[in-house]
Legacy VTK file of the C-alpha trace (Angstrom):
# vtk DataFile Version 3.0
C-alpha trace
ASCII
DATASET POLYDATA
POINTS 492 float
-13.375 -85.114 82.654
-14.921 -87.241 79.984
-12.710 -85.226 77.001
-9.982 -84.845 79.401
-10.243 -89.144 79.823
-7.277 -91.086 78.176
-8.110 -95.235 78.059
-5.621 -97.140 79.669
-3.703 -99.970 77.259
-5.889 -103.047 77.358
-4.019 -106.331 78.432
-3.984 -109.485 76.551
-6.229 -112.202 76.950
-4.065 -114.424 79.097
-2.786 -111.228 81.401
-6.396 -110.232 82.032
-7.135 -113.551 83.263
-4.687 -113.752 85.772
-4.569 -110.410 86.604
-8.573 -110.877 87.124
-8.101 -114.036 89.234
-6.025 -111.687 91.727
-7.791 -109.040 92.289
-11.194 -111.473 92.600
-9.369 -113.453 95.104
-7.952 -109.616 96.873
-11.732 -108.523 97.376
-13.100 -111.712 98.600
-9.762 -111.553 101.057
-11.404 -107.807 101.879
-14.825 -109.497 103.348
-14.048 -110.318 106.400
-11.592 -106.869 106.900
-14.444 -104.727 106.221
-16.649 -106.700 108.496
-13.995 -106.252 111.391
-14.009 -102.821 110.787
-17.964 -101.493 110.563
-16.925 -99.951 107.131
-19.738 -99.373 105.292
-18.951 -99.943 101.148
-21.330 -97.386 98.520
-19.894 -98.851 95.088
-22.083 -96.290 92.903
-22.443 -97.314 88.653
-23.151 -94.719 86.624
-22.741 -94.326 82.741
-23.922 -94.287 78.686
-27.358 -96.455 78.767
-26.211 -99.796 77.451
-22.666 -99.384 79.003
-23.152 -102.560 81.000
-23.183 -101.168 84.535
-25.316 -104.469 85.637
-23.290 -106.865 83.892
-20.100 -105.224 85.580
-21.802 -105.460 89.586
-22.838 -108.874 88.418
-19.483 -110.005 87.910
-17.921 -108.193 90.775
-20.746 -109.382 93.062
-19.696 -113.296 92.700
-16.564 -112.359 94.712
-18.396 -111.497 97.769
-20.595 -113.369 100.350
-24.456 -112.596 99.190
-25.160 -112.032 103.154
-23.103 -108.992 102.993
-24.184 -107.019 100.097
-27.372 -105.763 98.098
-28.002 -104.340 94.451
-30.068 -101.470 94.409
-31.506 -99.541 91.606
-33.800 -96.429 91.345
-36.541 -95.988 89.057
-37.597 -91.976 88.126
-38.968 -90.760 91.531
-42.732 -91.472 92.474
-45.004 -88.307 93.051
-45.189 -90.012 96.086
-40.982 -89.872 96.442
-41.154 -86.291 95.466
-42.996 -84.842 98.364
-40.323 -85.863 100.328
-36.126 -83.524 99.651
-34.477 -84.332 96.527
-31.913 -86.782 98.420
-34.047 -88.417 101.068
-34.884 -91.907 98.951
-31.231 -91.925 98.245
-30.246 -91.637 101.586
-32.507 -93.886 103.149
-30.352 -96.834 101.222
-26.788 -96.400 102.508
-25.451 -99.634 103.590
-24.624 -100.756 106.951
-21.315 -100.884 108.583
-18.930 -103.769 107.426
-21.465 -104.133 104.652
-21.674 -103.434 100.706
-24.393 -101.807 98.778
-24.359 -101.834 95.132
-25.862 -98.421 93.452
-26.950 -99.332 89.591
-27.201 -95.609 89.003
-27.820 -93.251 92.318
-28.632 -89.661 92.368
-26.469 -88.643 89.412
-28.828 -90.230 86.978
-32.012 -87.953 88.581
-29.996 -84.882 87.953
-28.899 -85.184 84.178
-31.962 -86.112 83.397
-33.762 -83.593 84.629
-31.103 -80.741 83.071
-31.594 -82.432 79.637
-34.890 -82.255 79.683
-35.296 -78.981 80.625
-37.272 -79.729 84.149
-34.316 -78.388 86.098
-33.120 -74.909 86.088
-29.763 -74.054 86.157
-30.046 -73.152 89.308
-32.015 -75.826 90.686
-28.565 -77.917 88.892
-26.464 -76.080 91.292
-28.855 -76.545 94.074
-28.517 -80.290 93.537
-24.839 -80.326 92.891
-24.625 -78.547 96.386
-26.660 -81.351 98.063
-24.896 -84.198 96.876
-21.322 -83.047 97.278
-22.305 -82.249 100.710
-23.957 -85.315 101.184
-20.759 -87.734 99.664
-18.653 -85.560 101.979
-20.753 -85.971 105.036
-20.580 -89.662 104.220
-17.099 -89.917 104.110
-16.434 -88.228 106.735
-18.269 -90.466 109.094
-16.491 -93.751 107.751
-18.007 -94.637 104.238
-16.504 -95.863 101.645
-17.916 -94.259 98.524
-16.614 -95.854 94.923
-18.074 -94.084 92.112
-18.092 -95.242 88.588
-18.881 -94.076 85.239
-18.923 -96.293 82.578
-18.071 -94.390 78.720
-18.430 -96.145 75.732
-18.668 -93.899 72.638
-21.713 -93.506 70.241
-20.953 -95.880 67.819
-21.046 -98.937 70.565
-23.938 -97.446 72.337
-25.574 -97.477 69.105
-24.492 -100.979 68.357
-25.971 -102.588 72.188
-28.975 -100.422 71.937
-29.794 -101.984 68.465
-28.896 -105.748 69.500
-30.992 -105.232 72.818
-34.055 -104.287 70.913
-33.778 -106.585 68.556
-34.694 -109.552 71.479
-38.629 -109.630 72.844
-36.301 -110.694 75.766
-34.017 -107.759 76.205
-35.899 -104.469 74.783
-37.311 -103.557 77.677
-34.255 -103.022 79.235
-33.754 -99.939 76.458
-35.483 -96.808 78.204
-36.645 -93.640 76.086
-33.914 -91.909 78.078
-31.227 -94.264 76.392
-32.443 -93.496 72.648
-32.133 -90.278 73.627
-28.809 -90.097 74.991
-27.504 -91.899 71.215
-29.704 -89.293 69.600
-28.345 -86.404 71.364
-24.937 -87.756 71.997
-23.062 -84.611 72.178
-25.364 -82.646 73.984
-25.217 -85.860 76.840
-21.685 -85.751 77.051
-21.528 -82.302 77.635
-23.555 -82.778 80.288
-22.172 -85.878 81.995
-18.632 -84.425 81.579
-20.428 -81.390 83.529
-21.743 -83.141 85.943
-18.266 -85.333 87.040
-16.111 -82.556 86.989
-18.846 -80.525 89.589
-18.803 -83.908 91.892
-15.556 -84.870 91.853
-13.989 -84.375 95.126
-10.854 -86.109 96.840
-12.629 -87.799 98.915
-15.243 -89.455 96.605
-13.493 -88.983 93.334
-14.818 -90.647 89.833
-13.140 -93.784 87.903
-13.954 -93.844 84.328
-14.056 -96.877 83.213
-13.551 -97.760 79.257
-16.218 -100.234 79.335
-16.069 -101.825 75.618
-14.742 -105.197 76.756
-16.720 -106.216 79.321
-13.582 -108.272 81.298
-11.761 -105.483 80.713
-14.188 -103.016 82.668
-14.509 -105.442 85.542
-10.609 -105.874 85.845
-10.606 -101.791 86.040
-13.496 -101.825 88.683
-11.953 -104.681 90.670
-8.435 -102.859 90.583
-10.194 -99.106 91.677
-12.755 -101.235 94.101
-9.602 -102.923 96.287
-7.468 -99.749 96.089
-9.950 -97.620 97.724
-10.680 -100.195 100.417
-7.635 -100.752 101.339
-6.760 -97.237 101.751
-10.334 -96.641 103.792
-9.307 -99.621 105.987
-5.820 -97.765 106.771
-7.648 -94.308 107.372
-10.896 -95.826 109.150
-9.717 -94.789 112.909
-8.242 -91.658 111.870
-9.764 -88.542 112.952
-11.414 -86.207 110.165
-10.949 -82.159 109.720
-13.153 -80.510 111.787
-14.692 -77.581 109.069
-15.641 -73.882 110.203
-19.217 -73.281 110.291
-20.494 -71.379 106.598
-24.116 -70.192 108.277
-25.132 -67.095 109.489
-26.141 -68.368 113.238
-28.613 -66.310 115.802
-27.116 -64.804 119.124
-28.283 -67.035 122.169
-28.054 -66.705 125.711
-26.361 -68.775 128.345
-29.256 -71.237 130.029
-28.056 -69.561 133.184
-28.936 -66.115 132.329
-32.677 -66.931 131.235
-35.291 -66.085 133.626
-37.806 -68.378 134.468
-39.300 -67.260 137.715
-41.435 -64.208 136.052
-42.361 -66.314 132.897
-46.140 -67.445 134.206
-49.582 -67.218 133.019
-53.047 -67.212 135.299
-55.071 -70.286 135.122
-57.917 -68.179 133.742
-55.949 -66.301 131.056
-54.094 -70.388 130.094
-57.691 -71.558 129.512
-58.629 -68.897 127.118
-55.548 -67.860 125.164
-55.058 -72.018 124.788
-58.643 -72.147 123.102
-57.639 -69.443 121.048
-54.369 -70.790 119.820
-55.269 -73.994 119.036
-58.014 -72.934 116.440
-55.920 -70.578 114.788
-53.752 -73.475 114.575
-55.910 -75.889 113.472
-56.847 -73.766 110.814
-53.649 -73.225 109.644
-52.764 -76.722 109.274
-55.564 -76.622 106.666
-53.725 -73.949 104.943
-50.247 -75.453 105.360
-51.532 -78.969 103.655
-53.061 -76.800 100.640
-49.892 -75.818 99.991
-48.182 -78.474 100.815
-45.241 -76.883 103.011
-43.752 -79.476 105.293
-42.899 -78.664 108.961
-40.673 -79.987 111.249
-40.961 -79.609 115.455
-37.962 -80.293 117.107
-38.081 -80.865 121.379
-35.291 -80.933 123.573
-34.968 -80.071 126.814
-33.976 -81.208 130.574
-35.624 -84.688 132.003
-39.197 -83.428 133.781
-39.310 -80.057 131.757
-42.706 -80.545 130.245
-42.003 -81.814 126.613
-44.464 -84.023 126.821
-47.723 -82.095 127.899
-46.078 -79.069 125.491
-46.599 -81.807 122.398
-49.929 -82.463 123.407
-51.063 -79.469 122.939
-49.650 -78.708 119.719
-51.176 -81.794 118.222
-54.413 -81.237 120.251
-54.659 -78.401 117.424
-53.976 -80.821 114.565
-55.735 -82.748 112.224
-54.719 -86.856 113.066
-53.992 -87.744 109.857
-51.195 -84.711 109.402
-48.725 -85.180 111.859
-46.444 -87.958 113.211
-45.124 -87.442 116.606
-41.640 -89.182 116.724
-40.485 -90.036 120.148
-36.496 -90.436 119.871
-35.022 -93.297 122.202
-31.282 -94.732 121.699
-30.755 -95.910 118.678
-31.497 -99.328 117.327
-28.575 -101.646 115.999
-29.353 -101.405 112.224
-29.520 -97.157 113.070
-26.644 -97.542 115.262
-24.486 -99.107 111.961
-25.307 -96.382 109.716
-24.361 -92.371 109.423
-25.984 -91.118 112.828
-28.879 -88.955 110.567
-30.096 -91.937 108.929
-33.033 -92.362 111.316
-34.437 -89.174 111.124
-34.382 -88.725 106.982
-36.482 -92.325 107.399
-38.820 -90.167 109.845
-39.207 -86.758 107.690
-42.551 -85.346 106.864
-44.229 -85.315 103.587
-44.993 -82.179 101.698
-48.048 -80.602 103.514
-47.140 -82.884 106.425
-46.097 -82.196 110.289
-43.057 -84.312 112.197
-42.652 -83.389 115.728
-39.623 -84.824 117.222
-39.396 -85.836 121.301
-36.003 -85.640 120.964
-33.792 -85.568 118.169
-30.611 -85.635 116.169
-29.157 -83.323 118.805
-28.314 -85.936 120.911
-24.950 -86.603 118.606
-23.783 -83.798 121.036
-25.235 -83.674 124.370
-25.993 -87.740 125.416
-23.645 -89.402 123.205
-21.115 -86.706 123.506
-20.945 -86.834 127.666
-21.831 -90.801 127.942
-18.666 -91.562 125.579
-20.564 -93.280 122.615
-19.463 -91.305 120.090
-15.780 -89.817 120.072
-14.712 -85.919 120.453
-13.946 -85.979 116.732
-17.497 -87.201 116.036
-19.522 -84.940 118.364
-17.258 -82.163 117.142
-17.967 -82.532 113.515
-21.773 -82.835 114.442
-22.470 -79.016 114.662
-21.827 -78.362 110.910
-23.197 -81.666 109.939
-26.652 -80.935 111.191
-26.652 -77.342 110.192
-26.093 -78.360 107.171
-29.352 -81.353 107.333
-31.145 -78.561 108.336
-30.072 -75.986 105.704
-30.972 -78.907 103.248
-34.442 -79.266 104.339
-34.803 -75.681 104.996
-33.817 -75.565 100.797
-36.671 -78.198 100.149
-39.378 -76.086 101.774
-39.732 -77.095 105.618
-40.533 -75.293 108.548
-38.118 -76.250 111.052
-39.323 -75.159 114.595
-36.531 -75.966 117.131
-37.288 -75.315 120.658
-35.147 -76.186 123.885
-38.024 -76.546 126.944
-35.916 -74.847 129.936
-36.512 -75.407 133.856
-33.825 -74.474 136.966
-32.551 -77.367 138.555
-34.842 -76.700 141.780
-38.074 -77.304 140.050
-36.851 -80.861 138.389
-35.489 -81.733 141.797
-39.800 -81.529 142.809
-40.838 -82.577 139.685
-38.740 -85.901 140.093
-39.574 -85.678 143.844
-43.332 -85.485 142.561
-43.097 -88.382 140.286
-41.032 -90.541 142.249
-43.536 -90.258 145.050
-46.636 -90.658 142.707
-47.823 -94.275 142.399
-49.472 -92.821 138.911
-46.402 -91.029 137.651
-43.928 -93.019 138.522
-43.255 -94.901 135.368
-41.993 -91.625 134.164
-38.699 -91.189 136.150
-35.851 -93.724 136.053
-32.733 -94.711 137.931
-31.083 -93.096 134.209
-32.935 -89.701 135.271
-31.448 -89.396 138.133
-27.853 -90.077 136.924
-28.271 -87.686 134.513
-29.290 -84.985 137.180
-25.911 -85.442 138.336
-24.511 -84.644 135.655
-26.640 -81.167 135.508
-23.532 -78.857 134.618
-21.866 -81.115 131.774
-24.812 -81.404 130.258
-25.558 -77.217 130.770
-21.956 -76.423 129.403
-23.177 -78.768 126.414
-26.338 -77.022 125.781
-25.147 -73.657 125.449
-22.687 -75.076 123.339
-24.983 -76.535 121.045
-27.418 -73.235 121.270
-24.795 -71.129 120.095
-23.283 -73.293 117.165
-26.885 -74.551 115.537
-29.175 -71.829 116.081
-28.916 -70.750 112.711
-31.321 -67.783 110.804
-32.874 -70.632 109.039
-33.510 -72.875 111.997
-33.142 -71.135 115.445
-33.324 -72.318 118.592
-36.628 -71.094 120.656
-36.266 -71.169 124.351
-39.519 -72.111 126.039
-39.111 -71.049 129.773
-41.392 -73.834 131.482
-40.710 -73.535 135.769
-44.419 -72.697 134.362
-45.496 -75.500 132.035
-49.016 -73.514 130.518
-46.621 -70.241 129.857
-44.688 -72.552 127.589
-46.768 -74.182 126.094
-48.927 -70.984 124.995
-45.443 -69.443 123.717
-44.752 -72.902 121.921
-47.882 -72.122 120.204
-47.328 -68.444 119.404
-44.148 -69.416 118.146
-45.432 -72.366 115.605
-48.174 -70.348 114.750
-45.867 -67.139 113.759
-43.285 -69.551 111.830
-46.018 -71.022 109.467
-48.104 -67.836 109.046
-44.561 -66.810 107.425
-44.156 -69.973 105.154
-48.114 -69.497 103.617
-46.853 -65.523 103.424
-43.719 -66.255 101.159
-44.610 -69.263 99.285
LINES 1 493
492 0 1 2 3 4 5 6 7 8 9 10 11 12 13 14 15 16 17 18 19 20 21 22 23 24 25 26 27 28 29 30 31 32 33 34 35 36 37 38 39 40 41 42 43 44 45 46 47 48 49 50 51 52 53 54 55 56 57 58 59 60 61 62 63 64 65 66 67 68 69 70 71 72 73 74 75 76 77 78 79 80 81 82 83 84 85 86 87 88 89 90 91 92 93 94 95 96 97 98 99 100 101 102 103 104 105 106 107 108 109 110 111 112 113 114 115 116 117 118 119 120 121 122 123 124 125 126 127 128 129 130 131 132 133 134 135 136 137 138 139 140 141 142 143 144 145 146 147 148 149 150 151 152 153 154 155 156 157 158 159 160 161 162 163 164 165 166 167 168 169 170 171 172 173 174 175 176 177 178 179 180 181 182 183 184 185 186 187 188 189 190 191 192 193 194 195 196 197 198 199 200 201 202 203 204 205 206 207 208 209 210 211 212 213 214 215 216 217 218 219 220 221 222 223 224 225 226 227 228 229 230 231 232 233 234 235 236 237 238 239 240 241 242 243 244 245 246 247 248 249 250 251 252 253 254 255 256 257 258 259 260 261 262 263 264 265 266 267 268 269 270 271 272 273 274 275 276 277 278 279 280 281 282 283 284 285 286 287 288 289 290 291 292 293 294 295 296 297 298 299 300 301 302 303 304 305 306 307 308 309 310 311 312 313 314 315 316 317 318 319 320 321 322 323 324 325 326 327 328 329 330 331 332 333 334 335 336 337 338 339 340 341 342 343 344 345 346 347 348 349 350 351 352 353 354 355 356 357 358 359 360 361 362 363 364 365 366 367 368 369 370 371 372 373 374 375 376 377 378 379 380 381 382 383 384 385 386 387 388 389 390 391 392 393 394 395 396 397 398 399 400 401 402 403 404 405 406 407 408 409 410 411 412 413 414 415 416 417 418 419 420 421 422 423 424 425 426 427 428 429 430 431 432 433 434 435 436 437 438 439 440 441 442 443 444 445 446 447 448 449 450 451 452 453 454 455 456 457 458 459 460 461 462 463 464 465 466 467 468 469 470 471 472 473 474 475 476 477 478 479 480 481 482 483 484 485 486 487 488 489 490 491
């Protein structure tokens, strides 16, 4: 793209001014629009070091109200940030709906730098590439606005600001080792970028170059691309979006219906001692699984009264305190609620060597939200592909992902809410919302299977846990935790 990139014929001074004026006065007009319609703005900068990516978002920035954006840069990742996937600190800072968020360089910057200096592979290159086009699209796709920048200036002006920068006590810190090496290996960068633009440029989040040697100039060019590609989001923001096919190799499952549940039970006597059992191998492998730092996820769902609860426990009886996180999932909150439905769960993702056990999860996209109405059908529908492919990205980084669906008939939750409702000590655990949703038994059933069969795939697949007996499933839980991360320490 870079040697393919013609500059566009520079105005004179007095047409730049007015034409500036305009499209200033256009994107402050755009505020209140973009409020109105919850669309979240990414405006990502990337570019030569010294190209002037912050003096550009400053000067774009005065247009808009300072409550309704934020600058955000990213240092090289902490060895804190890199026990945690490749696009997870990234992610974490998408803006909320009817908001802006300025990106002085975003993930691109990561990724050439690592290929240049030889600490990524080719095919850990591709392996990015793959992550971030899927993540722009997935962001898209559920309303964002993504801009994307790159700001070329050739050699001989990079040469010239890096020089004039050093030159001030004030300024030279603002010159990184990377930028002397991009002027000293000029060629070899642009190769490179012009890789790495061309591999991420997609319809939906294409790149602007920008000829960025007058600084008015490359605002007036920002501006112009900036208010195009709002206005056309703000047309195509209650427009449905392509449902894609599913690209993973996915794991036969049953029908709830046809699971048996009646012989799945376990003596009191025999739950006592294979529980023991369990839990130390467990506990020892957690040991194990922190020495070599493999993360593992736990994902729970599973019908109101079916014994989540008591199964966690004893997982994490098993544990080590200070390894594990159990995250129990409730509606979302408003500032979750205005961003891409996954955003709460990358901020709740393990470390490296770490556990995360979910009561509940990012399933609910298409079982709650999808039969109470607060998502639409083109949302819910899209779902399925969008969390295989969370999955297949954490899956890619390392993790264990354990998904189990805890199943009981509809008789025994009928006692169990019976039980509880009747209980003066259990009674905090039903509500009036439980019993709706028991009405609702066969929506939510057709849902399930639905979801079973379209994200149980050979990298995360759905367990059943058969639990009319609750210490039956939670010795299988165990078996089947157990089994999953004796196989991680084996391949590692």
């Amino acid at each position: 793209m870079l040697k393919d990139f013609v500059k566009a014929s520079k105005p004179d001074r007095e047409t730049m001014q007015t034409a500036l004026k305009k499209q200033q006065e256009i994107l402050a007009g755009f505020q209140t629009k973009i409020k109105e319609a919850k669309l979240p703005v990414m405006v990502i900068f990337e570019g030569w070091g010294a190209a002037g990516k912050g003096s550009v978002i400053g000067r774009v920035i005065r247009n808009i109200d300072p409550r309704f954006f934020r600058v955000r840069t990213f240092a090289p990742p902490t060895r804190e940030e890199k026990r945690y996937p490749f696009l997870c600190r990234y992610m974490l800072e998408i803006p909320e709906a009817g908001k802006f968020e300025f990106f002085d360089g975003y993930w691109m910057e990561e990724i050439v730098n690592g290929y240049a200096e030889g600490t990524l592979s080719d095919k850990d290159y591709a392996s990015r590439i793959r992550s971030v086009n899927t993540a722009e699209r997935s962001l898209t796709d559920n309303g964002y606005l993504v801009m994307k920048f790159f700001m070329e200036i050739d050699r001989k002006e990079q040469k010239k600001r890096l020089k004039a920068l050093l030159s001030d006590k004030n300024t030279s810190w603002r010159v990184s080792p990377e930028d002397e090496d991009q002027n000293k290996d000029y060629d070899l960068y642009e190769k490179i970028f012009d890789r790495y633009l061309t591999d991420t440029n997609r319809s939906t989040s294409p790149w602007y170059i920008i000829d960025a040697k007058d600084r008015k100039w490359a605002e007036l060019q920002v501006l112009e691309y900036l208010n195009q590609g709002i206005d056309t989001a703000l047309k195509n923001h209650a427009l449905a979006v392509p449902i894609l096919q599913n690209t993973f190799p996915l794991v036969d499952m049953p029908d709830l219906k046809d699971i048996s549940l009646r012989d799945k039970t376990v003596s009191d006597e025999e739950y006592e001692k294979q529980l023991d059992k369990l839990q130390k191998e467990l506990r020892d492998l957690h040991n194990e699984l922190y020495r070599r730092k493999i993360p593992v996820i736990i994902a729970y769902e599973g019908w109101d009264a079916a014994g989540k609860g008591g199964n966690i426990k004893r997982i994490t009886g098993a544990l080590d305190p200070r390894g594990y996180i159990v995250h129990p999932i409730a509606s979302p909150e408003p500032h979750e609620k205005a961003r891409h439905f996954l955003w709460r769960f990358w901020n709740r993702l393990p470390k490296t060597g770490h556990i995360a056990i979910f009561d509940r999860t990012w399933y609910g996209r298409v079982m709650v939200e999808r039969l109470e109405g607060f998502c639409s059908e083109n949302d819910w529908q899209r779902a399925y592909n969008e969390m295989n492919e969370f999955e297949k990205e954490l899956s890619d980084w390392g993790a264990v992902i354990i998904k189990f669906w805890v199943q009981i008939d509809n008789e025994t939750q009928l006692e169990r809410f019976t039980d509880r409702q009747n209980t003066p000590d259990k009674q905090w655990k039903i509500t009036e919302e439980d019993w709706r949703n028991r009405e609702k038994w066969d929506l939510y059933e057709e849902a399930v299977n639905e979801m079973l069969k379209k994200t149980s795939t050979t990298f995360a697949p759905w367990h059943i846990l058969e639990s009319n007996d609750k210490h039956y499933a939670r010795l299988k839980a165990l078996r089947i935790v157990i089994d999953a991360c004796k196989k991680a320490c084996r391949e590692q």
